[in-house]
C-alpha positions as CSV (number, residue, x, y, z in Angstrom):
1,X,8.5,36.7,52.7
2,X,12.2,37.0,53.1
3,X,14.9,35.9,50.8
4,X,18.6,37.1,52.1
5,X,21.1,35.6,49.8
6,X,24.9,35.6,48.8
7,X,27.1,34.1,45.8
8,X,30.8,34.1,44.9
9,X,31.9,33.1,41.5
10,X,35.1,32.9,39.9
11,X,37.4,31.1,37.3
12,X,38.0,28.0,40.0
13,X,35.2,27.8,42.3
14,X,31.7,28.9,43.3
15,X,29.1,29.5,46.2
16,X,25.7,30.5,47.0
17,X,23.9,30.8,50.2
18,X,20.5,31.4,51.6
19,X,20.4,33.4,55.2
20,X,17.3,33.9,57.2
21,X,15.3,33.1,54.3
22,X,11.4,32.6,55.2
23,X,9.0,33.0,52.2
24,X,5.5,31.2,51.7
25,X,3.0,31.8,49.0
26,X,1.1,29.2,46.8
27,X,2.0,27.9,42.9
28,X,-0.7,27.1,41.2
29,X,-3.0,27.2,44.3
30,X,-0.6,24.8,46.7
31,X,0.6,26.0,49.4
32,X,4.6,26.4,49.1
33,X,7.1,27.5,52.1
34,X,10.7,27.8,52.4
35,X,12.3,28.0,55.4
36,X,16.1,28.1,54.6
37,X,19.8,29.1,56.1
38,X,22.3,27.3,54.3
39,X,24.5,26.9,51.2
40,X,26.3,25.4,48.5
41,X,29.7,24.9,46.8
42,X,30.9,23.6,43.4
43,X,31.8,20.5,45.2
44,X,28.6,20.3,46.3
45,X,29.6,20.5,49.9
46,X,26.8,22.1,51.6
47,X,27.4,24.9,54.6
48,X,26.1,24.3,58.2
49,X,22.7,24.8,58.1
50,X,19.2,23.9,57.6
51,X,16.6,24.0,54.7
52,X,12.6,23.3,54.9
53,X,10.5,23.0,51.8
54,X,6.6,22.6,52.3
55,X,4.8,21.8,49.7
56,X,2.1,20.0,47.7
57,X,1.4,17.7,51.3
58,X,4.9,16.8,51.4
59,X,8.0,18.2,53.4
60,X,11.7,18.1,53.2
61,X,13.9,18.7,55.9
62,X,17.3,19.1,55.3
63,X,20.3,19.8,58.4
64,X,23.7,20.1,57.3
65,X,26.5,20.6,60.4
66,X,29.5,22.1,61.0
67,X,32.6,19.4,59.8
68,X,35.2,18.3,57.9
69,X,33.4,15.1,57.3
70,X,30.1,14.9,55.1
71,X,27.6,15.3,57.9
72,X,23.9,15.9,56.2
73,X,20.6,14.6,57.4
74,X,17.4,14.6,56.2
75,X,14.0,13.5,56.2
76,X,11.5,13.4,53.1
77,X,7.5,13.1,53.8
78,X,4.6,12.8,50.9
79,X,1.5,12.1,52.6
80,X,0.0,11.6,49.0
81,X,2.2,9.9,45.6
82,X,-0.9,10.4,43.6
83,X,-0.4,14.3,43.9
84,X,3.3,13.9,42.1
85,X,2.6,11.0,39.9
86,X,-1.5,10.4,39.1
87,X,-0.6,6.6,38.2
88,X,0.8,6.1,42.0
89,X,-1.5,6.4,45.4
90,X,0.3,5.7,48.8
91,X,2.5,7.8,50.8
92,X,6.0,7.5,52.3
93,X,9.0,8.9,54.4
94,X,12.0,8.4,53.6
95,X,15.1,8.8,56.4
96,X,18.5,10.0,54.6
97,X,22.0,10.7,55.7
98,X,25.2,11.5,54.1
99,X,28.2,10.7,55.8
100,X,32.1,10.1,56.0
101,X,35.2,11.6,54.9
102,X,35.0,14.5,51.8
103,X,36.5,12.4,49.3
104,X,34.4,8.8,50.1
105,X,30.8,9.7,51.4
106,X,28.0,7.8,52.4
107,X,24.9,7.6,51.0
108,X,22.1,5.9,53.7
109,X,18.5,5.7,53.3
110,X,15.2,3.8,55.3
111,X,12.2,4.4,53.5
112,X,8.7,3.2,54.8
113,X,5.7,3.2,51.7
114,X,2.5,2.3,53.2
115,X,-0.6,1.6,51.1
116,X,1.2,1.3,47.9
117,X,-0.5,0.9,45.0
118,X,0.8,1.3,41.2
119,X,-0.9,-0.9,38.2
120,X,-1.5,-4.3,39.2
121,X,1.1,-3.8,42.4
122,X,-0.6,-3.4,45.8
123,X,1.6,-3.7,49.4
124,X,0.3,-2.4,52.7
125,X,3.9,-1.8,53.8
126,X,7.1,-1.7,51.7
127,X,10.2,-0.8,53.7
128,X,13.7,-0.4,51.7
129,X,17.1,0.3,53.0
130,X,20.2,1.3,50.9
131,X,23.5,2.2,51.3
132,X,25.1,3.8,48.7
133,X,29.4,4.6,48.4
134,X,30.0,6.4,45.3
135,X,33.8,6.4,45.8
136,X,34.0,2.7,46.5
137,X,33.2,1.6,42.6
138,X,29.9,2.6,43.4
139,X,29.1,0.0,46.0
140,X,25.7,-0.4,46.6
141,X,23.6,-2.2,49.7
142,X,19.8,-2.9,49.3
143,X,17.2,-4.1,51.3
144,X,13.2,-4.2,50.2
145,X,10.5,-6.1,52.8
146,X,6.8,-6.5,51.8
């Protein structure tokens, strides 16, 4: 595939970028593709774009806009646990956002587990919702249903 990208360093800040990246190939026989225009600062601001990882049976989706406001969404999907932890079996998606003003963002998450099962633990459907403020004393907001 493709990889186009571009960095910057120096004494007081850094960025990297990805541009019209497209690559695909397999790591240790599992299918792996990158689909990516975007980038990154030392603040961990990300640029206006979009990132897509495929692999293992799961997929990340990643769209960050244009803004002086933290403006990133994102959706997370493993159609099998067991694949990333042998212990686990199940699958979820998980809904993310970031959002607010540079200096006091907002974390937000719905995630839906369905046929969860880990030791003795079994739940056909586990959904959790959190809200996270690391610049509000770390203010936290969570939700689990069975």
């Amino acid at each position: 595939g493709t990889i186009n990208s571009h960095g910057a360093w120096s004494e007081k800040s850094w960025s990297v970028s990805l541009s019209d990246t497209d690559i695909s190939g397999n790591i240790n026989a599992l299918d792996l593709t990158i689909k990516a225009d975007i980038g990154l600062n030392q603040f961990g601001n990300l640029q206006p774009g979009k990132l897509f990882i495929d692999f293992n049976n799961s997929a990340l989706t990643l769209q960050a806009s244009d803004s002086a406001f933290w403006d990133i969404k994102g959706k997370l999907t493993v159609d099998n646990i067991e694949q990333w932890h042998q212990e686990i079996t199940g699958r979820f998606t998980t809904i993310f956002s970031v959002t607010g003003e540079q200096d006091n963002p907002t974390v937000n998450l719905q995630s839906l587990l369905t046929q969860l099962n880990w030791q003795q633990w079994y739940s056909d459907s586990l959904a959790i919702e959190a809200r996270y403020q690391p610049m509000n004393d770390h203010d936290i907001q969570l939700s689990v249903n069975n």
